[in-house]
VOGU-3710 file (C-alpha; in Angstrom, 3 decimals, decimal comma):
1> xxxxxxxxxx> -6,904/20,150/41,897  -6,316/16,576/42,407  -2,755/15,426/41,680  -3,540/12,954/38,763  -5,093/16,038/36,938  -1,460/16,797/35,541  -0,157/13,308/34,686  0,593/12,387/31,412  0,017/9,080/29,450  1,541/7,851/26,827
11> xxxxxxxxxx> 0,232/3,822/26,734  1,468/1,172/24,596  -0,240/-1,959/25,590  -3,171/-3,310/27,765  -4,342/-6,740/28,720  -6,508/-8,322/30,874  -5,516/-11,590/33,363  -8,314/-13,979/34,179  -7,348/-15,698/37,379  -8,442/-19,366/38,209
21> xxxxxxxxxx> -11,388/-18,930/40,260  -10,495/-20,504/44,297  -13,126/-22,117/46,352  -14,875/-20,041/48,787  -14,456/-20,919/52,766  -18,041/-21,704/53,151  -20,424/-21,890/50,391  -21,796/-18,662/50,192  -25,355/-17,450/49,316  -27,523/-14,271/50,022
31> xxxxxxxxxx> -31,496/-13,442/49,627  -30,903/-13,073/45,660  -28,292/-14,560/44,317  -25,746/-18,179/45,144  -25,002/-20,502/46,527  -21,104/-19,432/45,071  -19,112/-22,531/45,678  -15,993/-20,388/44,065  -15,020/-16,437/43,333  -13,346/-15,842/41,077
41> xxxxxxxxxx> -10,476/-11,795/39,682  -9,251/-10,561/36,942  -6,667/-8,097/36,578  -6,791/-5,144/33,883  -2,766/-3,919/33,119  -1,942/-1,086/31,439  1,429/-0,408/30,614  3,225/2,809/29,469  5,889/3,437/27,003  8,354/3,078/29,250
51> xxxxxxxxxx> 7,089/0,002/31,041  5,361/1,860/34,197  2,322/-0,903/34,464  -1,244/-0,141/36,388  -3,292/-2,999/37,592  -6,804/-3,250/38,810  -9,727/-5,794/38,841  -11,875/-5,736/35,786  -14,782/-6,970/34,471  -13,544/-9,269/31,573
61> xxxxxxxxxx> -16,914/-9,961/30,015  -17,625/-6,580/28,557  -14,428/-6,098/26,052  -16,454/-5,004/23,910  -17,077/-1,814/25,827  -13,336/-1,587/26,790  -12,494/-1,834/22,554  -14,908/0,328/21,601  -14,859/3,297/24,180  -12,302/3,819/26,258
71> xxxxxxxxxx> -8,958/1,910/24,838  -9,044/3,618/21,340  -9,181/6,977/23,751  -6,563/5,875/25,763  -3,682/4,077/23,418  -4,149/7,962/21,668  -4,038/10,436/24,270  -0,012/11,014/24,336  0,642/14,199/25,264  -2,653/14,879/26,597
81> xxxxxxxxxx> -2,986/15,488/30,723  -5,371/13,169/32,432  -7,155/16,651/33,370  -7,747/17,140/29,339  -8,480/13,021/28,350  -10,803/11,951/31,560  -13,555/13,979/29,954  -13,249/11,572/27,035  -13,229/8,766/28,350  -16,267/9,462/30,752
91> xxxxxxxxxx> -18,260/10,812/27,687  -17,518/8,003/25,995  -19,540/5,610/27,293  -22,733/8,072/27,549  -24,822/6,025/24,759  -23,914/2,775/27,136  -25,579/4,328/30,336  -23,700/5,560/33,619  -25,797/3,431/35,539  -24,557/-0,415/34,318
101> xxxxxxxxxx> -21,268/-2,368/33,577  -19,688/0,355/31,230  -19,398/3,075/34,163  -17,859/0,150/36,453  -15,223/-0,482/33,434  -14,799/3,804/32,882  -13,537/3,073/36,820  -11,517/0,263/36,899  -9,707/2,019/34,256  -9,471/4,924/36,209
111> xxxxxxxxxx> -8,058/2,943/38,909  -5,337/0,955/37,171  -4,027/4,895/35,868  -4,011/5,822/39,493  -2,139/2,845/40,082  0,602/3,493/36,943  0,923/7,099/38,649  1,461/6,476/42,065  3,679/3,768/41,408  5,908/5,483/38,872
121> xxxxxxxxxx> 6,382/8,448/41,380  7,246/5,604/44,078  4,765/6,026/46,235  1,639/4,226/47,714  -1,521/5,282/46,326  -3,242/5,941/49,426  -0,456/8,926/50,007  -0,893/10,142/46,050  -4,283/10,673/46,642  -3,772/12,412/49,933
131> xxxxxxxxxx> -4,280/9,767/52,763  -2,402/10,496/55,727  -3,026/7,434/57,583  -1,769/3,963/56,850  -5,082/1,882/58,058  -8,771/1,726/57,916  -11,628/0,178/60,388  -13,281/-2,981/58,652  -16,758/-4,392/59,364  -16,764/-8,275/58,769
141> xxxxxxxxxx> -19,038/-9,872/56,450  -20,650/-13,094/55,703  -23,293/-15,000/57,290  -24,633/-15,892/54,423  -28,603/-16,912/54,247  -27,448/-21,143/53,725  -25,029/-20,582/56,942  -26,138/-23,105/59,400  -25,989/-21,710/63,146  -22,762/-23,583/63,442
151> xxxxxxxxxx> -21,021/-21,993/60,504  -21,868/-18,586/62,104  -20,656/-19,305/65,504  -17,783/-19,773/63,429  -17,279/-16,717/61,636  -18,687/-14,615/64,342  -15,812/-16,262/66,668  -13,273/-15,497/63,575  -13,925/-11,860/63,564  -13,929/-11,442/66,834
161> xxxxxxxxxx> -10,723/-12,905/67,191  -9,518/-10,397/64,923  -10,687/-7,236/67,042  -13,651/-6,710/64,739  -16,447/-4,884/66,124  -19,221/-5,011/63,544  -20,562/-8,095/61,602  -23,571/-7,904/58,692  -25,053/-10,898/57,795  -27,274/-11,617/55,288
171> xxxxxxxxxx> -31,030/-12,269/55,359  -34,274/-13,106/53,232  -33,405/-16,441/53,486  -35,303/-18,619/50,556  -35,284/-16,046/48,165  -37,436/-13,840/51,332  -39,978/-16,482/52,139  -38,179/-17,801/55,685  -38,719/-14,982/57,750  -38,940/-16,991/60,764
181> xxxxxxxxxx> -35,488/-18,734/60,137  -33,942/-15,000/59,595  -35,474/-13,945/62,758  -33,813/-16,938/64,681  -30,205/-16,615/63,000  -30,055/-12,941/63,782  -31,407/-13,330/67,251  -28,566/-16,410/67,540  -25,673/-13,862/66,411  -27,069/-11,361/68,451
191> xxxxxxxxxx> -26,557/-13,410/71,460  -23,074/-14,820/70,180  -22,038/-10,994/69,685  -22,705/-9,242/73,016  -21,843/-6,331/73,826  -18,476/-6,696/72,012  -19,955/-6,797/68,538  -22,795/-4,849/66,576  -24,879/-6,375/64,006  -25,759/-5,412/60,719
201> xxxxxxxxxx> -28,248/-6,778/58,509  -28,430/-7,663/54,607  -31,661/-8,438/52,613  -30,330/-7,766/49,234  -33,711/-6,064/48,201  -35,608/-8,862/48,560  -38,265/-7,686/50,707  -41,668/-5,704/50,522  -42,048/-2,562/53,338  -44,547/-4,815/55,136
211> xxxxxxxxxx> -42,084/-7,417/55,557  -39,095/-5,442/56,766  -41,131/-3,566/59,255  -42,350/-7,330/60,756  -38,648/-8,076/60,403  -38,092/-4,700/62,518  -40,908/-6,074/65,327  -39,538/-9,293/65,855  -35,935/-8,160/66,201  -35,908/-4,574/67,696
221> xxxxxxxxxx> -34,395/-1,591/66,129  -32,240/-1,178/69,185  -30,513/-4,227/68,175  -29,318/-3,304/64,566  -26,727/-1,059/63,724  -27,792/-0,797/59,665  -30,095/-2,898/57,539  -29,526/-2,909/53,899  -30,957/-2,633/50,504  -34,581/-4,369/52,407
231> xxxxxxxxxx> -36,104/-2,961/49,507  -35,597/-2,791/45,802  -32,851/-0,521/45,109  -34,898/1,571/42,499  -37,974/1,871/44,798  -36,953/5,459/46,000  -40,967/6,273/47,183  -40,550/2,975/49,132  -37,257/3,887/50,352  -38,216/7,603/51,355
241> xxxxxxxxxx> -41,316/5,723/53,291  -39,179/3,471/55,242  -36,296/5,910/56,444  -39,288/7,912/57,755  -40,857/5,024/59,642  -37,864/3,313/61,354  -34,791/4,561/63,580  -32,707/1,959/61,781  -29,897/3,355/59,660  -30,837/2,320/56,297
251> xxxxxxxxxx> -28,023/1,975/53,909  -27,841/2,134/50,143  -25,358/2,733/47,515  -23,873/-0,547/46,566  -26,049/-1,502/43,722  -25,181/2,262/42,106  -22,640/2,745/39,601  -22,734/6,840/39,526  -22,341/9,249/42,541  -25,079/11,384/40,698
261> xxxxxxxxxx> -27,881/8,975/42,247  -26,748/9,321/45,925  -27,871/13,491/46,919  -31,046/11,756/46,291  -30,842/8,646/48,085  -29,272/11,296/50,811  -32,862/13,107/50,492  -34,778/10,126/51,008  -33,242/9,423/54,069  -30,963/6,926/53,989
271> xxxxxxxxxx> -28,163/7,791/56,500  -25,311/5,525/55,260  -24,104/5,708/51,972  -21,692/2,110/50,232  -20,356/3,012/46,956  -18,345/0,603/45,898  -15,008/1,576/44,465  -14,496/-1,755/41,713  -18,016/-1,261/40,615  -18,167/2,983/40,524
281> xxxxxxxxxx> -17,147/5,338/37,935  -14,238/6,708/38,631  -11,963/7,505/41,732  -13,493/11,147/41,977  -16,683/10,146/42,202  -16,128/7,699/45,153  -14,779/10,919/46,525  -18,117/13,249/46,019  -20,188/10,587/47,671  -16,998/10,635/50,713
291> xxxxxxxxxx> -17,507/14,489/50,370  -21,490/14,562/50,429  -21,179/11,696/53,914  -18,973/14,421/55,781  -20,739/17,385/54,601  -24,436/15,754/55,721  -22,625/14,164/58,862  -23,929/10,425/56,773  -21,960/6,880/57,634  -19,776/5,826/54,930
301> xxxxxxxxxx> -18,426/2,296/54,144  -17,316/0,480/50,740  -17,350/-2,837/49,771  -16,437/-4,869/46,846  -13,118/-6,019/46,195  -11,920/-4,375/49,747  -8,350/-5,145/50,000  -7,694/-3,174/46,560  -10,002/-0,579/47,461  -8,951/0,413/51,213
311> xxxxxxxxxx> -6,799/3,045/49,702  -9,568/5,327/49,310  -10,867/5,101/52,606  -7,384/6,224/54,076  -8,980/9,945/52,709  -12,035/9,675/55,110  -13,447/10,113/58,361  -12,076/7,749/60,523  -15,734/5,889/61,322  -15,571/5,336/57,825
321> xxxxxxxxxx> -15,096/1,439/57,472  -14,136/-1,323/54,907  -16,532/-4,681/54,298  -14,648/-7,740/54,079  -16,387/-10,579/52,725  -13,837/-13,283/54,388  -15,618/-16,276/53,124  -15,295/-15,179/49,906  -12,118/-12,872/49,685  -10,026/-15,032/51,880
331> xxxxxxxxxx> -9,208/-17,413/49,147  -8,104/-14,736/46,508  -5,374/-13,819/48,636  -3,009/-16,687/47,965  -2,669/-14,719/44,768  -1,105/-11,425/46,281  2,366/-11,022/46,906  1,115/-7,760/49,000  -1,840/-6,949/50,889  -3,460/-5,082/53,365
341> xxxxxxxxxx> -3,378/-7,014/57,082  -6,022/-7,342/59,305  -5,041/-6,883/62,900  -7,047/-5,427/65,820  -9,976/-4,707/63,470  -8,257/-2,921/60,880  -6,602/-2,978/57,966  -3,106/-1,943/57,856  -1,632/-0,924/54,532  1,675/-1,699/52,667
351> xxxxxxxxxx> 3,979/1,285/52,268  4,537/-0,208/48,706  3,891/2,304/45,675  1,213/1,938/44,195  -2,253/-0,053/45,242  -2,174/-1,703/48,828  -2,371/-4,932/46,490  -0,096/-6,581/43,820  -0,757/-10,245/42,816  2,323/-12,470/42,340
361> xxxxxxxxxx> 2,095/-13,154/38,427  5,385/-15,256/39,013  3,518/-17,764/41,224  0,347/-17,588/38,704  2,694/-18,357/35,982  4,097/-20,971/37,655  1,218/-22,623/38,542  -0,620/-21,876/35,863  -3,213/-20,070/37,472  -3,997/-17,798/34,665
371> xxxxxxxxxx> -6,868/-19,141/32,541  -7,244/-16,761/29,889  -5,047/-13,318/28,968  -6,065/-10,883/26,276  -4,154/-8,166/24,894  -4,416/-4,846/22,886  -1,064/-2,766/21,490  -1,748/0,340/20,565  -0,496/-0,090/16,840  -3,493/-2,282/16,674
381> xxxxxxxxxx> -6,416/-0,141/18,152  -7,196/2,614/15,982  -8,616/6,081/17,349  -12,099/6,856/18,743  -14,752/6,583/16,583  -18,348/7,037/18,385  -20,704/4,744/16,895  -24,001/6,061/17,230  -25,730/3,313/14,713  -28,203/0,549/16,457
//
């Protein structure tokens, strides 16, 4: 039984911080979406009667979801053990799918509670949830498909600095029509690398099976330690096909929102598994996809908003590894007052209760860095009430 299952909460008000979106370090763009010029959090707090708070990153464009499903649930579930009012909550978002935006919310939710807990016991979260070691590996991230070769000597030469020993980059350059210039940029980093840095590769599903095995060709599967998401993520038959054809480690997982979908994307072959803890429903889930890697000896990394989410890799296999997206994550961080630090190629966590993270609302305050708050007491939200109408 997990520790949480016996908590208790008894929650008197929520709201949600948008932060002022900061500019990214280099104008960032992949095969399918960008250029982003600027990235932007917000924070989800939940607060308890007796002023315990839980924070998290949210979605803010979905309250609907939030004010329909899962706050009248839990502003009315005093009393009740987080064992006994999960259930709800999860269930309550069935006629929304588990596959979209309301099973990311059911687990941002679920990671703000985590947060109240661990932090009202005084502890970090990574040791409420059983982690036993205070750091994680990271891969670094970036090289994004407008990066001239310039920009990713310089981000190559940034990670390496920091002891980082795996870099993904992104390809499919011109929405997957400039496979000549993706050829040359990963042939350039390649070089730049050596033998002190692996390479990982990115199309963001952009590509056809044809094109990712002329990709393969031109590059060498010796030289890539995982390409992913080539194909779309929902093309499972094209998926299966391509695990079968190529040595490659193929990765999936990020664009999934359930662990249910990953046996299967086990069974097709794919060999490295990224659910992403902001965008996944629910802290045990992350953990049955962590639990189905170790049990089918699969790679296992997690992405998203990293910093917040390291925690969870503290409960893993050691290979297990962290993305961080520097040019766009770097700028958040003048927001936190805490934070994991990168040093020798890994993140090393606060012993701080609660999440590895916590932003500094006095300097947002102060500087007026908060664009938008929203809040819900709970002598305004009435109880559940499934609506089942179109």
């Amino acid at each position: 039984m997990n520790r949480i299952d016996q908590e208790t909460f008894n929650i008197q008000k929520i709201s949600i911080r948008v932060l002022e979106p900061v500019a990214t370090i280099t104008p960032f763009q992949d095969a399918t979406m960008g250029p982003f010029p600027s990235f932007g959090l917000s924070i989800i707090r939940i607060e308890d009667i007796e002023g315990n708070v839980g924070e998290a990153p949210v979605y803010n464009s979905y309250t609907n979801i939030l004010e329909t499903c899962l706050f009248p649930i839990l502003f009315h579930c005093e009393g009740m053990s987080y064992l006994d009012f999960f259930p709800k909550l999860y269930w309550s978002i069935r006629n929304e799918g588990f596959k979209g935006a309301a099973s990311a919310l059911l687990g941002q939710v679920d990671m703000a509670l985590h947060d109240l807990a661990a932090r009202r016991r005084g502890i970090p979260l990574y040791r409420y949830i059983g982690g036993e070691r205070n750091r994680v590996k990271i891969y670094g991230s970036g090289g994004g498909t407008n990066y001239t070769l310039q920009e990713l000597e310089n981000e190559v030469a940034l990670f390496l600095d920091a002891g980082v020993d795996c870099y993904k980059m992104k390809i499919g350059k011109d929405f997957g029509t400039n496979m000549t210039a993706d050829i040359e940029r990963v042939k350039h980093v390649r070089k730049l690398a050596g033998d002190r840095m692996q390479v990982a590769v990115d199309a963001n599903q952009i590509w056809s099976s044809a094109d990712v095995f002329r990709f393969i060709d031109a590059i060498g599967e010796e030289e890539l330690c995982w390409l992913e998401e080539p194909v779309h993520s929902a093309a499972y038959d094209q998926i299966e096909e391509l695990c079968k054809r190529t040595a490659v480690m193929v990765a999936y997982g990020e664009s999934e929102r359930t662990s249910k979908i990953f046996p299967m994307l086990a069974n097709c072959g794919v060999k490295h598994l990224q659910p992403v803890p902001t965008q996944f429903g629910g802290i045990k889930e992350w953990m049955e996809v962590r639990d189905l890697c170790a049990d089918r000896n699969l790679q296992l990394s997690s992405g998203g908003y990293s910093l917040y989410s390291s925690f969870l890799m503290t409960t893993a296999s050691e290979t297990s590894t962290i993305e961080y997206l520097y040019s766009l994550m770097y700028g958040l961080e003048k927001y936190f007052l805490i934070r994991p630090i990168l040093e020798n190629g890994y993140f090393h966590l606060p012993e701080s209760e609660g999440l590895p993270v916590r932003i500094n609302w006095d300097y947002c305050f102060k500087e007026n860095k908060i664009v938008r708050e929203q809040v819900w007491l709970k002598q305004d939200v009435p109880g559940y009430n499934p609506l089942v109408s179109m």
